[in-house]
N, C-alpha and C positions, 0 to 999 in steps of 0.2 A: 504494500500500500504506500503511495504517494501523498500526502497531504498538503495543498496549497491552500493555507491558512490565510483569511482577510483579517485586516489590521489589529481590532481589540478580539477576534473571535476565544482566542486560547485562553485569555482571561475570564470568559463566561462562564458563570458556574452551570448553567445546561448546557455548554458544548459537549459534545459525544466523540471528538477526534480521537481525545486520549485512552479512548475505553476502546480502539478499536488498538492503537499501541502495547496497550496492556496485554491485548489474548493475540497478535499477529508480530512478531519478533521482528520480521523483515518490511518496518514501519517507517519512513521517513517523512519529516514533516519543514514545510519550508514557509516563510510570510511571505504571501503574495503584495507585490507592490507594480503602481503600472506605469512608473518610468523605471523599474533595475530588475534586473531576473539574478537570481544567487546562481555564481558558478557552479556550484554544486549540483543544484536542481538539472543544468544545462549538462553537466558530465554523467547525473543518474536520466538521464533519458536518452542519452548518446551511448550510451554501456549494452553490449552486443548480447550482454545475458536478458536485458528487459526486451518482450512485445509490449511498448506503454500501450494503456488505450485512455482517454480520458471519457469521465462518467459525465455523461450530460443528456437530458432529453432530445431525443432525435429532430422531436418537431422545431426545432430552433436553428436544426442545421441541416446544410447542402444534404440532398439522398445520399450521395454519390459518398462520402464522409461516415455514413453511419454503419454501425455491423446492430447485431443484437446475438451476435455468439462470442464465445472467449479462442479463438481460434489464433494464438500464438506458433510461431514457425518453428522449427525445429529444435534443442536446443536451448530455445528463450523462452523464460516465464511471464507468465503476465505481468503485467507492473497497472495496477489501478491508480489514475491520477484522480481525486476526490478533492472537489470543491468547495471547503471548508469554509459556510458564513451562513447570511441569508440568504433566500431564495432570492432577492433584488441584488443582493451582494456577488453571490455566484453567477449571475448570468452577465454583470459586467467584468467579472475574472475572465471570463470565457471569451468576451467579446474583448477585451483589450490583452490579451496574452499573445501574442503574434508568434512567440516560439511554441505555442501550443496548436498552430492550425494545420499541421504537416501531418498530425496524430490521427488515427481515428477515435472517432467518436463513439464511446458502447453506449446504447440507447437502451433501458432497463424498463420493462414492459410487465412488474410485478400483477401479482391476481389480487393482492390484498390491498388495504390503505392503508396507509402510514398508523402506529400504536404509540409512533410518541406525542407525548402530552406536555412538553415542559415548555417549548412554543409552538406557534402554530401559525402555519401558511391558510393562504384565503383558498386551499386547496387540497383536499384529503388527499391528491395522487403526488405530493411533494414529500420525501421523506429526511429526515434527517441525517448526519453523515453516517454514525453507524447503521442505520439502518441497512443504506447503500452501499455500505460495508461486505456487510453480512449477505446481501443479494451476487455483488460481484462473486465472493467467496463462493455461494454456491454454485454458479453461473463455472466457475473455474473447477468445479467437481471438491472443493472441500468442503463437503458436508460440516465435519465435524466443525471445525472453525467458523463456519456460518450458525450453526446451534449456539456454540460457545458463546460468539459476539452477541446474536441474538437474546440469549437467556441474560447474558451479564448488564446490556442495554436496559430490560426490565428490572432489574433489582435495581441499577442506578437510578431508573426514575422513581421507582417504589421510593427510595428512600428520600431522593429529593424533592418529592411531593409531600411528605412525610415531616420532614424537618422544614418544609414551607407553610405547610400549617399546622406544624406541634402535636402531629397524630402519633402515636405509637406504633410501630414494627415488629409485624409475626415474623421472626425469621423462621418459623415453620409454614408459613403460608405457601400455596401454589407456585409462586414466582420463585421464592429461595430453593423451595425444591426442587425447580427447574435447572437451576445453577449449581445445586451442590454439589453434584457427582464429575464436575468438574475442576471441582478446587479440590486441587492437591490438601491430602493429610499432612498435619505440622509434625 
């Protein structure tokens, strides 16, 4: 996972970028700015072992640009580039990144709507980063790491809806038990 983070995004206490770093090892995160691109970012999408695709809805871009499979070439892994902000935020990352228009575009055609609650787009088919996370993951055939991200997405918002209105926490409840058998024993 790639992450191009907008300006205050990583300081939000409901950002989800971090939760997808937590359960995906091979995590890099960069601030997006729209006069300088980080050397970095320009050498991890130039590196012969990544197929980048960047995640964006298709209806925003050229046909000819978009896949909706994870179909990396021989040899290279996916590299998902995720558009860490708002929905107003993300769609001028997209439209002012000029080293990102070379890429394709994965266009994510989920069955479901969005289950996060911590904000909210004026459109149930907009999800959050980890959400989009967890869809790529399974899109790339790793089940388990899309469970993962997925169950751990839910206990973070259980709690931080929890601690925003002073409710108390079953950690026996559905959601933790969703997540348990994930977390390593101490």
């Amino acid at each position: 996972m790639c992450l191009l983070m907008h300006d205050v995004e990583p300081m939000k206490p409901s950002n989800t970028g971090w939760l997808i770093a937590d359960v995906i090892d091979d995590t890099t995160a960069f601030a997006w700015s729209r006069t300088e691109v980080d050397p970095e970012l320009l050498r991890l999408l130039a590196d012969p072992q990544w197929q980048p695709y960047i995640v964006f809805p298709g209806e925003f871009v050229a046909p000819e640009r978009v896949v909706s499979q994870v179909r990396a070439e021989a040899g290279k892994r996916p590299l998902f580039i995720l558009l860490d902000g708002t929905w107003s935020e993300a769609r001028k990352m997209f439209r002012k990144s000029p080293y990102l228009e070379h890429l394709p575009v994965l266009s994510l055609a989920p069955e479901q709507l969005s289950r996060y609650k911590l904000r909210r787009s004026k459109r149930d088919d907009h999800f959050c980063t980890a959400e989009v996370a967890a869809l790529c993951l399974e899109l790339a055939a790793d089940v388990a790491a899309s469970e993962v991200l997925d169950a751990y997405l839910d206990v973070f918002s259980t709690h931080y809806l929890a601690a925003k209105f002073q409710m108390p926490l079953d950690p026996t409840d559905a959601v933790h038990a969703r997540l348990a058998p994930y977390i390593p024993a101490v």
